[in-house]
RODREN-799309 format. One record per residue (C-alpha): x, y, z; residue number from 1. Coordinates in steps of 0.02 Angstrom, whole numbers, padded with zeros to 5 digits. Layout:
N
((X Y Z) NUM);
...
END
This chain:
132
((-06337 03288 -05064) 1);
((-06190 03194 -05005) 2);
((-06110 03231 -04822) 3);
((-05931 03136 -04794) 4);
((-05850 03179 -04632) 5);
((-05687 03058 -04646) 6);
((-05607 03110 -04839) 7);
((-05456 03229 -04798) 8);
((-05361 03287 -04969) 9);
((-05183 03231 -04973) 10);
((-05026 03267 -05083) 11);
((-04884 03157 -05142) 12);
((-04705 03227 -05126) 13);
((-04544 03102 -05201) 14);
((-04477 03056 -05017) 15);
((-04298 03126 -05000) 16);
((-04154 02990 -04982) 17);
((-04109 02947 -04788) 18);
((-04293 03006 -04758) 19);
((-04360 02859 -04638) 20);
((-04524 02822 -04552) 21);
((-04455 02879 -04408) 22);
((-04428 03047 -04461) 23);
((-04636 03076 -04533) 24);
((-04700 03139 -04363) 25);
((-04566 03269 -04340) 26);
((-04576 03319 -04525) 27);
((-04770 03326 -04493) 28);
((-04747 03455 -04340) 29);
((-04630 03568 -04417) 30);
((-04709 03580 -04608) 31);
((-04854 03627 -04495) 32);
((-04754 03792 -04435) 33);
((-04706 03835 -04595) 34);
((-04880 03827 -04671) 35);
((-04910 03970 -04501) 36);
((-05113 03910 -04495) 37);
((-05176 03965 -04305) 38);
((-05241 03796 -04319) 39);
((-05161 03639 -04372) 40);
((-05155 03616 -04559) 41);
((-05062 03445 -04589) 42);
((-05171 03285 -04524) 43);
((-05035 03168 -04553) 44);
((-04877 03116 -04663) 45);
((-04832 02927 -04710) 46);
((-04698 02846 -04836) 47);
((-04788 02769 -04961) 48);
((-04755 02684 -05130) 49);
((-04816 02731 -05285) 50);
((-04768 02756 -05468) 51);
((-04722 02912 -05547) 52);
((-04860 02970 -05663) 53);
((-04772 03078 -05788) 54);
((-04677 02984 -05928) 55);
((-04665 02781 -05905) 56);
((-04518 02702 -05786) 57);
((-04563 02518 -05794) 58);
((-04681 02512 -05680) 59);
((-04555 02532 -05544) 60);
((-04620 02602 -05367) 61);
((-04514 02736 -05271) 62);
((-04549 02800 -05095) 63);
((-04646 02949 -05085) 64);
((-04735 03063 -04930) 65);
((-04906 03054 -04937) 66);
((-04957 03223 -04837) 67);
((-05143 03231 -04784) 68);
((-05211 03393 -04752) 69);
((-05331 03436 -04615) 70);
((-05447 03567 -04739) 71);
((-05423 03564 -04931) 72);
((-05394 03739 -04924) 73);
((-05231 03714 -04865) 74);
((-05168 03607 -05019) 75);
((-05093 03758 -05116) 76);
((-05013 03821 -04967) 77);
((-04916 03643 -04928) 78);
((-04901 03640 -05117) 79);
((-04819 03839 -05141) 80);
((-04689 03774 -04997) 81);
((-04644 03635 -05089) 82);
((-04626 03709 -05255) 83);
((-04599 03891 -05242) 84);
((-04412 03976 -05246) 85);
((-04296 03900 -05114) 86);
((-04415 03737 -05075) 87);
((-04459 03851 -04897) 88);
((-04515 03634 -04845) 89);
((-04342 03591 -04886) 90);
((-04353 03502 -04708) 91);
((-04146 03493 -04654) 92);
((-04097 03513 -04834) 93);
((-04145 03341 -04881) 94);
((-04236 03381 -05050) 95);
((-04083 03415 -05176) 96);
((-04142 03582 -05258) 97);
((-04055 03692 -05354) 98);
((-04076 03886 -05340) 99);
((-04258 03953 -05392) 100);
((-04308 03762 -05415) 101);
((-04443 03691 -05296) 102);
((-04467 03523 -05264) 103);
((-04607 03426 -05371) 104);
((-04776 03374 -05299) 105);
((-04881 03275 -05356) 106);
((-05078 03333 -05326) 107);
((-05140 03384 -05484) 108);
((-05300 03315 -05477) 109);
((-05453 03420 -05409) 110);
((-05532 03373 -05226) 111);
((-05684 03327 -05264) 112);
((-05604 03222 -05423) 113);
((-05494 03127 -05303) 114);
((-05641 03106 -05181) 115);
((-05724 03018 -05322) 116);
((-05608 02910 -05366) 117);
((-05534 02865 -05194) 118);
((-05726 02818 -05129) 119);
((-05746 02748 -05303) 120);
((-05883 02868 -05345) 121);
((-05953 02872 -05508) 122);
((-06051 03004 -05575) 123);
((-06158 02883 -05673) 124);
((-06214 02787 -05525) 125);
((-06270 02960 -05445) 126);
((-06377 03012 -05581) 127);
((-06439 02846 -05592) 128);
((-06515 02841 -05402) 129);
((-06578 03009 -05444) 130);
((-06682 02941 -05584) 131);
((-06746 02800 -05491) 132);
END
């Protein structure tokens, strides 16, 4: 049995242009409303840089919002107001959406895959101590 008190699951948005640092805390607050929790849902947003993983742009990094949820369960809900009809996290119109189009995320990979990897987990190395 494993107990880890300090992993919180995150998602990767492509940051909007003229979105700066300064702007992550007030994005953080009101993506928080719009998710409606009775308790707060988002731990944290940052700009970030990372490569896009689908289809190969020469290794070139772009700025993207890493958003860290307080509770995994609240990744799909962060997620669905990114991506479903209208972009309802469209924070000030900054993501340029058209119509029914959401905006992409990035988050495709299951919690307790990303925990693994993050932490540097590997299954092997469990089932080896177990054997020992």
């Amino acid at each position: 049995m494993l107990h880890v008190t300090d992993f919180l699951h995150y998602l990767y948005v492509a940051a909007p242009d003229g979105f700066k640092p300064h702007d992550c805390e007030k994005f953080k607050i009101w993506l928080d409303t719009q998710i409606g929790q009775h308790q707060p849902a988002i731990q944290s947003v940052q700009i970030v840089l990372r490569e896009n993983l689908y289809g190969f742009q020469g290794n070139q990094q772009h700025a993207y919002l890493k958003i860290t949820v307080t509770d995994p369960k609240y990744a799909p809900k962060v997620r669905s107001a990114f991506e479903s009809q209208g972009a309802p996290a469209n924070w000030n119109g900054m993501w340029k959406t058209t119509g029914k189009d959401g905006i992409l995320t990035f988050d495709s990979i299951q919690y307790v895959l990303r925990f693994m990897i993050d932490c540097k987990v590997s299954a092997f190395r469990v089932w080896q101590q177990r054997c020992v």
